[in-house]
VOZAPA-925905 format. One record per residue (C-alpha): residue number from 1; residue in one letter; x, y, z. Coordinates in nm, 3 decimals. Example, Ala and Ser with C-alpha at 12.3 -4.5 7.8 and 13.67 -1.06 7.14 Angstrom:
<rs>
[r 1 A [1.230 -0.450 0.780]]
[r 2 S [1.367 -0.106 0.714]]
</rs>
This chain:
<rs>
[r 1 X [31.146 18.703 18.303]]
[r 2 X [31.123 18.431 18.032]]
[r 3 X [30.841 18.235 17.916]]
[r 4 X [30.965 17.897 18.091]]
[r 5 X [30.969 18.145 18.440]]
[r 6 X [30.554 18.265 18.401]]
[r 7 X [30.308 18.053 18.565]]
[r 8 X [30.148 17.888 18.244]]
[r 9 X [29.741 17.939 18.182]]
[r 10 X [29.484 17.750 17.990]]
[r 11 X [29.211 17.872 17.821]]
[r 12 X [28.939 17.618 17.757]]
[r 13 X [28.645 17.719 17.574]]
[r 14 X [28.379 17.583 17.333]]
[r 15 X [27.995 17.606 17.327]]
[r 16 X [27.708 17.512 17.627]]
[r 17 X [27.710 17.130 17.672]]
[r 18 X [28.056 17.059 17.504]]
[r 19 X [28.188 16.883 17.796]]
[r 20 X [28.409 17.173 17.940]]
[r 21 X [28.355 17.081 18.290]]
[r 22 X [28.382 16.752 18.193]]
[r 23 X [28.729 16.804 18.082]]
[r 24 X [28.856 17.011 18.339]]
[r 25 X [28.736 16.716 18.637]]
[r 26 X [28.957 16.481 18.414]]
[r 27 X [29.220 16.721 18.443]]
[r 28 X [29.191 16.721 18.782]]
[r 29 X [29.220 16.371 18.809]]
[r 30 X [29.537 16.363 18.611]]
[r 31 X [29.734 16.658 18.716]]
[r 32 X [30.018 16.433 18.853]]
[r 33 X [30.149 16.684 19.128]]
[r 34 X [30.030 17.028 18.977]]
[r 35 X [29.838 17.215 19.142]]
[r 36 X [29.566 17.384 18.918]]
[r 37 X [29.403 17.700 19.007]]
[r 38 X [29.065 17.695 18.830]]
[r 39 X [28.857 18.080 18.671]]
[r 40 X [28.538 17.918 18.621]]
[r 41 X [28.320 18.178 18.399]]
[r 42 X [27.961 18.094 18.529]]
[r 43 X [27.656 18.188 18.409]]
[r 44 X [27.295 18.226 18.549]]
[r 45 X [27.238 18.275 18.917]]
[r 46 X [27.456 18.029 19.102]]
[r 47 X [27.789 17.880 19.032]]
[r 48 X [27.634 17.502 18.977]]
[r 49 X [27.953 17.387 18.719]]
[r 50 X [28.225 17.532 18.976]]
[r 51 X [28.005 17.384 19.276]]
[r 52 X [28.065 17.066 19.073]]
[r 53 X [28.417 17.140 19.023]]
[r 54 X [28.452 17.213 19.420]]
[r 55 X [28.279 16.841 19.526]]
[r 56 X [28.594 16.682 19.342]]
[r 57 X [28.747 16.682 19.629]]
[r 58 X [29.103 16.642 19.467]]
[r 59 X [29.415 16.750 19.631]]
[r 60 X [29.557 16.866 19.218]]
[r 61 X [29.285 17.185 19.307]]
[r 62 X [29.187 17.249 19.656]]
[r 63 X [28.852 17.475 19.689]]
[r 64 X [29.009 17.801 19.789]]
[r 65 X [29.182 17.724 19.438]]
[r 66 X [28.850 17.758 19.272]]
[r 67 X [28.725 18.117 19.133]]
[r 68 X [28.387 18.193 19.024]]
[r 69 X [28.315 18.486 18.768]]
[r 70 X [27.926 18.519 18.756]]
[r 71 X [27.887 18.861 18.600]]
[r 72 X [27.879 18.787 18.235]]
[r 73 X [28.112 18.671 17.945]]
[r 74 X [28.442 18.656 18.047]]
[r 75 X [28.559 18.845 17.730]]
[r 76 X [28.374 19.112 17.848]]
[r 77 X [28.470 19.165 18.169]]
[r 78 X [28.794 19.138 18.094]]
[r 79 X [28.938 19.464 18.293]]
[r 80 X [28.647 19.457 18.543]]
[r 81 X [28.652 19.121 18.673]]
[r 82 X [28.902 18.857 18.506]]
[r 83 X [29.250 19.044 18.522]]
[r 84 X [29.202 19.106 18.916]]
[r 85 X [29.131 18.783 18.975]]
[r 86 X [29.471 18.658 18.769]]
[r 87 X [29.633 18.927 18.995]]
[r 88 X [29.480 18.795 19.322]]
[r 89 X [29.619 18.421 19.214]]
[r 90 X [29.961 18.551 19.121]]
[r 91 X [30.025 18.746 19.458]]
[r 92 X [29.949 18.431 19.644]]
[r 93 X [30.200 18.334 19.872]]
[r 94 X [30.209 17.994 19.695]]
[r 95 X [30.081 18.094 19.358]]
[r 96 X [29.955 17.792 19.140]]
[r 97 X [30.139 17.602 18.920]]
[r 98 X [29.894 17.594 18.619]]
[r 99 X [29.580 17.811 18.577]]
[r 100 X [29.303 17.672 18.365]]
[r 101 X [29.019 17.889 18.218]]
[r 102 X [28.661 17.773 18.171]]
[r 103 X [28.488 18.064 17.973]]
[r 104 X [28.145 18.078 17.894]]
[r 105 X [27.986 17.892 17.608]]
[r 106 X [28.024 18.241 17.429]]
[r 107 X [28.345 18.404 17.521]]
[r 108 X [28.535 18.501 17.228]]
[r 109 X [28.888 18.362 17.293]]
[r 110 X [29.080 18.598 17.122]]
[r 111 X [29.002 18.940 17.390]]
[r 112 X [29.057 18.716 17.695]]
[r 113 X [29.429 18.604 17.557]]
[r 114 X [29.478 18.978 17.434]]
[r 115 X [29.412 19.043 17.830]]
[r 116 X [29.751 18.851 17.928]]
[r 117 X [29.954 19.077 17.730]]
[r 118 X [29.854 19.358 17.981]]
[r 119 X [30.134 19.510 18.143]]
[r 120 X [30.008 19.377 18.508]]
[r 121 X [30.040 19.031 18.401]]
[r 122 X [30.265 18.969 18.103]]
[r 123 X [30.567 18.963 18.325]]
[r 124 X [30.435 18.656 18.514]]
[r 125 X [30.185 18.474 18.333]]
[r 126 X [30.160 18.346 17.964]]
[r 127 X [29.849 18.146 17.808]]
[r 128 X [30.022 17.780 17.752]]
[r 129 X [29.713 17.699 17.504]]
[r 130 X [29.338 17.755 17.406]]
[r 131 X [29.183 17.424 17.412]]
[r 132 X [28.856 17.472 17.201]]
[r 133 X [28.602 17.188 17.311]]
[r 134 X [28.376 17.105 17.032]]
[r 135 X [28.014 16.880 17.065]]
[r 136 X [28.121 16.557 16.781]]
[r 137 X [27.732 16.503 16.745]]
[r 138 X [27.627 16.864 16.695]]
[r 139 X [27.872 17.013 16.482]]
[r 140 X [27.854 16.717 16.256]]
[r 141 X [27.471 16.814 16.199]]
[r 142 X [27.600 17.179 16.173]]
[r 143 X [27.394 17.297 16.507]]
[r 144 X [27.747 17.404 16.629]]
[r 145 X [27.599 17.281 17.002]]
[r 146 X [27.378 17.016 17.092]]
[r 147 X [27.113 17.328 17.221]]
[r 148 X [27.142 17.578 16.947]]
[r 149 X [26.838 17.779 17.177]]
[r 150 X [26.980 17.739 17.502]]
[r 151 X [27.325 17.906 17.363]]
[r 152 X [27.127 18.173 17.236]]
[r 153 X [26.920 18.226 17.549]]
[r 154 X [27.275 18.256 17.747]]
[r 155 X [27.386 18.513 17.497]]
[r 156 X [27.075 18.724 17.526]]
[r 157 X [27.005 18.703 17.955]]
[r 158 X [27.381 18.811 17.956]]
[r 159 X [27.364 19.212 18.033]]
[r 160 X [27.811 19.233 17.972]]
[r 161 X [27.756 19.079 17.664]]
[r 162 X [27.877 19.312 17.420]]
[r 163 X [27.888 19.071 17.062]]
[r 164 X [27.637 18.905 16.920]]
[r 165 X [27.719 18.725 16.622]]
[r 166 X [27.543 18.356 16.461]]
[r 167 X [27.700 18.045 16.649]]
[r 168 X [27.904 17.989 16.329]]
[r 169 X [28.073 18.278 16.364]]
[r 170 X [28.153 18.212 16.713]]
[r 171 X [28.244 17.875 16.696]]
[r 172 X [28.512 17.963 16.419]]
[r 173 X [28.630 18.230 16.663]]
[r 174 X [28.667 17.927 16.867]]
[r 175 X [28.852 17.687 16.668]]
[r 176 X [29.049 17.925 16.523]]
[r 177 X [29.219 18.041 16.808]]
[r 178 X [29.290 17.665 16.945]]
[r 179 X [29.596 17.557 17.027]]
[r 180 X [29.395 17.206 16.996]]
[r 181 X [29.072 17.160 16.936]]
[r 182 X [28.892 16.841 17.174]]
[r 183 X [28.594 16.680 16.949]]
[r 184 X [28.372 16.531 17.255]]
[r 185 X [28.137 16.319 17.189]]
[r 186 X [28.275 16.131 16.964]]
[r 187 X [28.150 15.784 17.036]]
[r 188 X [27.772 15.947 16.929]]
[r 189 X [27.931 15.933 16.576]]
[r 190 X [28.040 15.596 16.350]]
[r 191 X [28.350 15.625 16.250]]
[r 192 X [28.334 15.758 15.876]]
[r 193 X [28.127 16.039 16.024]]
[r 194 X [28.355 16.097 16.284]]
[r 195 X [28.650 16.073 16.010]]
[r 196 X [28.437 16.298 15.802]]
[r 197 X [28.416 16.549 16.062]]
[r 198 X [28.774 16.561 16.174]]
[r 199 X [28.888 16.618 15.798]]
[r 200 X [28.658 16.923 15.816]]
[r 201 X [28.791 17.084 16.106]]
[r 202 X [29.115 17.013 16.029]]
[r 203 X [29.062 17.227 15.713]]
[r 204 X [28.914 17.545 15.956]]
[r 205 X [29.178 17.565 16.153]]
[r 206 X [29.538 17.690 16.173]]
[r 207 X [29.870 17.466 16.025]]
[r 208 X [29.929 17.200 16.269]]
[r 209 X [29.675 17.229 16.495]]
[r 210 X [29.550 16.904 16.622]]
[r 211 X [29.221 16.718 16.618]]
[r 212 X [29.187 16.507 16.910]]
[r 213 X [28.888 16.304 16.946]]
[r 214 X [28.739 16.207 17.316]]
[r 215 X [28.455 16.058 17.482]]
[r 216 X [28.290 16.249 17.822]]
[r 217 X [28.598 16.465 17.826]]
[r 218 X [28.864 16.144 17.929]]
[r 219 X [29.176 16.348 17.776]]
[r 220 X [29.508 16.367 18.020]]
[r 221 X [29.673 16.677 18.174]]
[r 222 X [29.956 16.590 18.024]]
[r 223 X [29.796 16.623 17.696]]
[r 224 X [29.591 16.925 17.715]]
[r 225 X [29.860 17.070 17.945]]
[r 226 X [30.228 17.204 17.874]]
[r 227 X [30.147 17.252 17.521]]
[r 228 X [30.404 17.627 17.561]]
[r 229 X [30.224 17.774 17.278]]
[r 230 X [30.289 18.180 17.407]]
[r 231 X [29.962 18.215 17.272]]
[r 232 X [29.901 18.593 17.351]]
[r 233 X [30.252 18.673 17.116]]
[r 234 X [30.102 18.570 16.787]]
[r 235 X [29.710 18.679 16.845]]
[r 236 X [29.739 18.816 16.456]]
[r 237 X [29.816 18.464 16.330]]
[r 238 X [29.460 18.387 16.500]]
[r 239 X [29.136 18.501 16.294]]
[r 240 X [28.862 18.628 16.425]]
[r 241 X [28.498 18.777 16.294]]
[r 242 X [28.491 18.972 16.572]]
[r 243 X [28.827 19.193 16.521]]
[r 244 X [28.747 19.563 16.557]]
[r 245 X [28.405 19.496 16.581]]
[r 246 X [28.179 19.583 16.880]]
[r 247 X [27.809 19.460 16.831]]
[r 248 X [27.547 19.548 17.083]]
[r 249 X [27.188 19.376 17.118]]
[r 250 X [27.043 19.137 17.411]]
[r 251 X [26.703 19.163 17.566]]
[r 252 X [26.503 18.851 17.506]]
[r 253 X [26.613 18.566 17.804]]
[r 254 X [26.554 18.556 18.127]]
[r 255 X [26.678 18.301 18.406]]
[r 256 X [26.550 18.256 18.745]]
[r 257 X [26.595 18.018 19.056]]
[r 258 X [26.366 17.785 19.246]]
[r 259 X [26.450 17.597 19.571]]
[r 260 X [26.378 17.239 19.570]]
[r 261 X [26.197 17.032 19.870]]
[r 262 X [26.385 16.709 19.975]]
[r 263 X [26.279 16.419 19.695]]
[r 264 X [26.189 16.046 19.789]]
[r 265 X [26.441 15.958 19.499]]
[r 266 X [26.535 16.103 19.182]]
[r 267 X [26.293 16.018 18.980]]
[r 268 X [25.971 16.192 19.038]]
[r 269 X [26.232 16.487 19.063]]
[r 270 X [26.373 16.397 18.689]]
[r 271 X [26.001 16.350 18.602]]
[r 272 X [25.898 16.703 18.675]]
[r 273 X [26.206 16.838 18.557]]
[r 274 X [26.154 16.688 18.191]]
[r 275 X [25.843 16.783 18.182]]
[r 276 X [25.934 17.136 18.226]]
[r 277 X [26.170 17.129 17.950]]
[r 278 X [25.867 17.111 17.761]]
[r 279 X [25.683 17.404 17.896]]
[r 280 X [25.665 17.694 17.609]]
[r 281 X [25.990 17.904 17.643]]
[r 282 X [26.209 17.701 17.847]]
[r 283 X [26.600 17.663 17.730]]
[r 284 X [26.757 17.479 18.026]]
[r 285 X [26.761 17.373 18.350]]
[r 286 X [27.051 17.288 18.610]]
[r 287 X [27.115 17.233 18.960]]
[r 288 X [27.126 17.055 19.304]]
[r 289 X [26.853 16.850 19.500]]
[r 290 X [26.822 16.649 19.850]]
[r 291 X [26.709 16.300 19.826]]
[r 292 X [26.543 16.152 20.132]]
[r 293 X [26.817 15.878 20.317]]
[r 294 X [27.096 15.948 20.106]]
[r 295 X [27.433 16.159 20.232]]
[r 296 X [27.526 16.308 19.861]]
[r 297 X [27.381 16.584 19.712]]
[r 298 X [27.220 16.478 19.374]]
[r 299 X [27.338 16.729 19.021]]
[r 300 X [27.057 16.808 18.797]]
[r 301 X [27.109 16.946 18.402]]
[r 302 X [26.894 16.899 18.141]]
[r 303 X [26.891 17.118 17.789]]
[r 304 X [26.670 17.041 17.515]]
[r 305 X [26.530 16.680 17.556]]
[r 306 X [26.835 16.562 17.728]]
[r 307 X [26.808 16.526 18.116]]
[r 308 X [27.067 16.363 18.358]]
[r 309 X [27.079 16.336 18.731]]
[r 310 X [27.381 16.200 18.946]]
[r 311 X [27.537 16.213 19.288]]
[r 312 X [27.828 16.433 19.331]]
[r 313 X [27.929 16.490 19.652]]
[r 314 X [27.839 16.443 20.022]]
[r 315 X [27.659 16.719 20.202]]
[r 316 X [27.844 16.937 20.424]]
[r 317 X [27.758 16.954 20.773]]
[r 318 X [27.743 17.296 20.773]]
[r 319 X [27.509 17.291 20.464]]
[r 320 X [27.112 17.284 20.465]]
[r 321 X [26.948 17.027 20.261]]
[r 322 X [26.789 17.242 20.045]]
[r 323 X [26.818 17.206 19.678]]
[r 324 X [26.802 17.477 19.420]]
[r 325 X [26.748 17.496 19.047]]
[r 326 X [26.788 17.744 18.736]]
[r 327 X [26.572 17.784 18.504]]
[r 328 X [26.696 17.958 18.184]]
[r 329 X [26.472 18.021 17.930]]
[r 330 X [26.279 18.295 17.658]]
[r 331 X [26.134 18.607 17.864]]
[r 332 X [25.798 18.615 17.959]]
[r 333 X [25.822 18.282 18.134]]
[r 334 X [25.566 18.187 18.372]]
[r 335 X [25.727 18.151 18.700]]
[r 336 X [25.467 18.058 18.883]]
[r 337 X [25.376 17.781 18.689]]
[r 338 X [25.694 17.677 18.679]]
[r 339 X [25.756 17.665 19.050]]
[r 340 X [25.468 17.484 19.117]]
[r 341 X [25.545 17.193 18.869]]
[r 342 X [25.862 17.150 18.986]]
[r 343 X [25.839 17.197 19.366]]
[r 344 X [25.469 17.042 19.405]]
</rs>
């Protein structure tokens, strides 16, 4: 079968608070009659970016199309739990007509596009492009991502993690793999500093590899997909840190969940959750609430000082109005206390 025949697959990765998800709803949007199949590589203790993905509500990706992987890096769990679940989307009676990958913050690229050259996929499947989506604002500052912390704390409450390396290693993993690599964010720089920046990627990466610069993920399907780039046939013309090496060491995060009462209105509900942010040892926060006369479901997310709140979706009658939240943070956290500031 040739290339043009497999069902292509994108790989989108980049660090926590990038804009992945961001990128993938404008994908959505924009598919123009494909029909995407989504892998969504969650972490913490409920899917809350594929439950976002879900509310889209777009015919391009219906929400049977929609695949959670919750237990750890995807990189890891390569043979365990990603190549079934390319195998259960390929022996669909209608198989999709694009896949598109959103790993963790802290996949490694490079094992998960080895995977498609496994002999119960190659035949039908062939990575069309990594798309490494980088945080304009952070990287500039040389943080790497916006929550330097919170990355680490998703790293170390991940038991299948099996690397551990400093974000900069990670995030050239990242960039060097890309087939393009997305600089979000970009309207947080002025433009010097975001010419600045783009000169200095451009000098990371591989020949010919673009720079694209976007704002809240706003790039086309027909950009980000089609790009044909076969990329699991020239993996040694990709660097890595992390080739041949198998690093082992993660013990000090912990993540938990709360359920949330039904809120007056979101602010009280934004005010607790900020101040929590600020408790000793917490990393990040994210998930779902009920506010009192409204039909949607409201999205909660903060990391480090940054908080936002919006409607997503309407609730489903079969749902409960009950919210719930994650709280990722340091071990040792005080749950209690936690609970009680948020839910009081």
């Amino acid at each position: 079968m040739s290339q043009i025949q497999k069902i292509p697959a994108t790989v989108i990765t980049g660090f926590l608070g990038a804009g992945k998800t961001s990128l993938i709803r404008h994908l959505l949007a924009t598919a123009n009659g494909r029909r995407l199949a989504l892998i969504i590589n969650e972490f913490g203790d409920m899917g809350v970016d594929g439950e976002v993905l879900k509310a889209c509500g777009d015919e391009a990706c219906r929400e049977d199309d929609i695949v959670e992987l919750a237990n750890g890096c995807i990189c890891c769990t390569v043979a365990d739990d990603f190549l079934p679940t390319i195998e259960a989307l390929l022996a669909r009676p209608e198989p999709p007509d694009h896949i598109v990958i959103e790993t963790s913050g802290l996949a490694l690229p490079k094992p998960l596009v080895r995977a498609f050259s496994w002999p119960e996929v190659r035949t039908r499947v062939t990575v069309d492009g990594v798309i490494a989506v980088v945080d304009a604002a952070a990287v500039a500052d040389g943080q790497f991502a916006s929550d330097p912390a919170a990355v680490q704390a998703q790293r170390e409450a991940d038991e299948a993690l099996d690397h551990d390396s400093p974000l900069a290693e990670v995030f050239e993993d990242q960039i060097q793999c890309a087939d393009m690599v997305l600089v979000n964010k970009a309207d947080l720089l002025d433009p010097p500093a975001l010419a600045r920046l783009t000169e200095d990627l451009s000098g990371q990466i591989r020949a010919n590899i673009k720079v694209v610069p976007a704002q809240h993920g706003t790039v086309d399907a027909d950009i980000v997909l089609g790009l044909d780039a076969g990329a699991e046939t020239d993996l040694d013309a990709r660097p890595s840190h992390h080739d041949g090496v198998d690093d082992h060491d993660h013990d000090d995060f912990e993540s938990f969940q709360i359920a949330l009462p039904e809120f007056a209105e979101p602010g009280p509900l934004a005010a607790r959750l900020a101040a929590v942010l600020d408790a000793p040892g917490v990393l990040r926060v994210k998930g779902f609430a009920a506010i009192a006369g409204k039909d949607m479901r409201l999205v909660v997310q903060g990391v480090g000082d940054r908080l936002q709140h919006y409607f997503d979706r309407d609730w489903r009658p079969e749902e409960n109005r009950i919210g719930r939240l994650v709280v990722i943070g340091l071990k040792g956290l005080d749950q209690d206390a936690i609970t009680a500031a948020v839910a009081a």
